[in-house]
N, C-alpha and C positions, 0 to 999 in steps of 0.2 A: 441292694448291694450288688456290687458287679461281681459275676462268678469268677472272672480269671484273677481277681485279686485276693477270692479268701478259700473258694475251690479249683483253684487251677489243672488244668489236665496234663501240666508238664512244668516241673521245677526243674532248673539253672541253676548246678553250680557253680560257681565262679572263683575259685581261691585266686588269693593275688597278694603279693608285697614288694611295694617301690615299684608296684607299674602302673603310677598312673596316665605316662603318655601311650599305652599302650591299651589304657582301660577302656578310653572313652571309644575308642571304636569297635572293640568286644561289644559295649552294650549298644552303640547306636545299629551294631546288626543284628540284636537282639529284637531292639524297638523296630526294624525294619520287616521281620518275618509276618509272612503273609497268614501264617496260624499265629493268633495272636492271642490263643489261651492259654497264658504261660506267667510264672512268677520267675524272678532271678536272685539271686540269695548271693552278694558278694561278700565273702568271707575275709577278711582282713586280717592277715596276720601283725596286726600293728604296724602299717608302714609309716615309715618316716619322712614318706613327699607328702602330695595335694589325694591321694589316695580318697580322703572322706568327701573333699570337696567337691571331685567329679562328682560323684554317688548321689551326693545332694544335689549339686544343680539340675537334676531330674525331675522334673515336674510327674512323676510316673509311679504311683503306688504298687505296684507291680515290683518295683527293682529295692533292695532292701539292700540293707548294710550291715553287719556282727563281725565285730570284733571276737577273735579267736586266737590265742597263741600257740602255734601248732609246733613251735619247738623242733621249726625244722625237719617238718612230718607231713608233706603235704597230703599223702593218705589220712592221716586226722583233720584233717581241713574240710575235705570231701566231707567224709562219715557227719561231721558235726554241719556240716550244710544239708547232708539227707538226712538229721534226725529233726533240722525244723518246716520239715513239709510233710504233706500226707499226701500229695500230689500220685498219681498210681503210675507215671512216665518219668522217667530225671534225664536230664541230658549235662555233661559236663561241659566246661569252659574254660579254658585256659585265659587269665586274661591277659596273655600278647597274641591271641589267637581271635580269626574272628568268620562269622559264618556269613553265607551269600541268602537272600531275602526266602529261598523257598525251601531250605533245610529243613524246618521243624513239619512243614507240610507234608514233604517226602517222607521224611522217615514216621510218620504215625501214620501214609498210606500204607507203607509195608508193616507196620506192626499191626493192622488190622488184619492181615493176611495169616497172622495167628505166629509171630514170631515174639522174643522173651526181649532181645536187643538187635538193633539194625546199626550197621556203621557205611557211612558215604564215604565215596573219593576224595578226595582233598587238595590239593597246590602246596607243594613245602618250597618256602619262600628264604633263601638264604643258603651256605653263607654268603656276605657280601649280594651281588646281583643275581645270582643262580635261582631260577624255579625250576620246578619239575611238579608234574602231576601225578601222583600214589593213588592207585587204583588197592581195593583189601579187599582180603577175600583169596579165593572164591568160598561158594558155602564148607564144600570140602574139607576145607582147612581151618573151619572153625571146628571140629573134633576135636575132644581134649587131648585123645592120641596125639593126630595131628598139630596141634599147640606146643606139645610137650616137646615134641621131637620134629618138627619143621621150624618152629618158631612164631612170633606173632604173626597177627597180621588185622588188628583192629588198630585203632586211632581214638584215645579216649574221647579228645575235642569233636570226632566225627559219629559218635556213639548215642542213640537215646535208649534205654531202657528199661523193663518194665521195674517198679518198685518191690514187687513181692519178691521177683528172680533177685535181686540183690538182697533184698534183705536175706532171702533163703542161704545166700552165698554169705552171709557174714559181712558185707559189704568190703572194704580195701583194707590189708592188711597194712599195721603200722608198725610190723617189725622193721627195727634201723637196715639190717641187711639188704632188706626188699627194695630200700627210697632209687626211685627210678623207674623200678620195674613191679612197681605195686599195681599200676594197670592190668598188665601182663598176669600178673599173678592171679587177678580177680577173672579175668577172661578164662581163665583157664578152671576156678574156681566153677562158674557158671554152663562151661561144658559138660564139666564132672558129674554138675544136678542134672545134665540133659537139654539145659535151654538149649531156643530153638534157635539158633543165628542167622540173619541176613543181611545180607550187602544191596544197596543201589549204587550203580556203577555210574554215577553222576556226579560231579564236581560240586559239594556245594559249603567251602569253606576252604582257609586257607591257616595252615601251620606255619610258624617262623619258628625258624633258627639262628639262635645268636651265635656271631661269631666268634665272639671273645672268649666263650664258653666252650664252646666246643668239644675240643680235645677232652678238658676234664672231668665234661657231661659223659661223652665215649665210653671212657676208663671205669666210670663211676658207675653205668648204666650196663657193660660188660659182668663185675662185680657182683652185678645187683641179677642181672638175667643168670648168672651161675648159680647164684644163691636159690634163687626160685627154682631153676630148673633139678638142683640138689634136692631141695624141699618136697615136689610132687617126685622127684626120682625114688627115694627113699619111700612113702607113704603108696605108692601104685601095686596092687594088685599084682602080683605074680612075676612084676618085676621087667625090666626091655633088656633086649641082648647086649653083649658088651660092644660088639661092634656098630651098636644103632647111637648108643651110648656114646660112644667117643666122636664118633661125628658129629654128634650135635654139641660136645663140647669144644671141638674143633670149629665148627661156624661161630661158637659164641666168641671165639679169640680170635678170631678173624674179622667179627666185629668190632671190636677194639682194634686193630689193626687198622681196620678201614676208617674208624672216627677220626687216629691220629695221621693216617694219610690224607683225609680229606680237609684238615685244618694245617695242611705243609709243613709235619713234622712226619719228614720222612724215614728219620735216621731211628726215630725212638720205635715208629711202626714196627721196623722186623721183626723187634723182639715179641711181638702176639704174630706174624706171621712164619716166622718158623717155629713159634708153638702149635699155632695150629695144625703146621703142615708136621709134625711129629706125633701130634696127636690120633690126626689120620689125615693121609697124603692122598686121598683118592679123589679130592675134591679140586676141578679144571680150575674154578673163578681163581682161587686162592693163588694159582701161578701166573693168571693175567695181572691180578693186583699186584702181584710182586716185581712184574714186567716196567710195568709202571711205575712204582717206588722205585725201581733200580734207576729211571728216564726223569726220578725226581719232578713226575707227573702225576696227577688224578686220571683216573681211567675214565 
């Protein structure tokens, strides 16, 4: 029997609903990585396109199919795709996301280096024509301190790691409050145990962003990063000062400011812009962006 199809040394998950013009090239850079011990577990939340057909026209026992209704919870999507592997590495996938052929090689050269999860650079692709290259990290700022009160700075699609650290972490939380920032939440989860975090600072995958979405991904994903950051504020040990505290609530409305400026809704922006800036005014970017929404521009 061939090992990477019943013992594989890295399971893929893959949630996904209504993308299947977006699937088939998730997995064909799947099938293209150059470590090629790996299983992929697409998780279906019962879409209503050609979703099962792709999955099948695979000639590839390796790539699997289950149905799941995650009710809207893509954190139970996840959790129910790592409870059908034993695989001791999982790497996520977003399926309108797709990786460059020596991703999975990279990141299990540095996990042998004796780290828990490693996350790559990546290309975010959109809105409309825009790319840009997102460098994460540095190691620094994987501290749960650091996480709590700087903010993210993993990439779930850019992440592989090890299965025990997650599981130790409880793996992704499926409180409705989290949905967005249930990533966020598990990273920060995983600092807390001590894992060891690393980055390679190599490009090896690309993020999209839908247009259409945008804005009330922003608004939803602001909501959700408050939520979280309430949650470990509340539960931390001895407790952060009020004025470390308000700044980092001040960036998180600033974020929402910046999603609704960067999808040319300038006028609704303010209102998380001068909340931020009331929140705590000590922070420069916050009056270039608003430089900008005044010029009814992106900065």
């Amino acid at each position: 029997m061939n090992k990477s199809v019943f013992n594989p040394s890295i399971s893929i998950v893959i949630p996904t609903y209504n993308h299947a013009q977006f699937l088939r090239t998730a997995l064909d850079s799947i099938r293209a990585q150059t470590f090629d011990d790996w299983e992929a577990i697409v998780v279906n939340n019962f879409s209503e396109d050609n979703t099962i057909a792709v999955v099948e026209s695979y000639d590839d026992p390796r790539i699997r199919l289950v149905n799941f209704s995650n009710h809207g919870i893509i954190a139970a999507a996840r959790n129910h795709g790592l409870s059908l592997t034993q695989a001791p590495f999982v790497a996520f996938l977003d399926s309108d996301d797709f990786w460059y052929p020596e991703k999975l090689q990279r990141c299990m050269e540095k996990l042998a280096q004796g780290y828990d999860l490693v996350c790559h650079a990546e290309v975010w692709v959109g809105p409309a024509e825009r790319r840009r290259t997102v460098h994460y990290g540095p190691e620094a700022r994987a501290t749960y301190e650091s996480l709590l009160l700087d903010g993210n700075c993993i990439s779930t699609s850019a992440v592989v790691v090890r299965r025990e650290s997650l599981e130790r972490a409880g793996g992704f939380s499926v409180q409705p409050a989290f949905i967005t920032a249930e990533d966020y939440e598990l990273w920060l989860k995983l600092a807390r145990n001590s894992a060891r975090i690393g980055f390679v600072d190599e490009v090896l995958g690309e993020y999209l962003i839908h247009e259409g979405n945008q804005s009330r991904v922003a608004l939803r994903n602001m909501q959700a990063v408050m939520a979280v950051f309430e949650h470990h504020r509340a539960a931390l040990e001895g407790g952060i000062s009020a004025r470390r505290s308000r700044r980092r609530e001040a960036v998180i409305l600033y974020s929402g400011a910046r999603g609704l400026q960067d999808s040319g809704q300038y006028r609704q922006a303010w209102r998380y812009f001068f909340k931020a800036v009331l929140r705590y005014p000590w922070v420069a970017r916050f009056y270039a962006a608003m430089f900008f929404n005044a010029l009814g521009r992106r900065p």
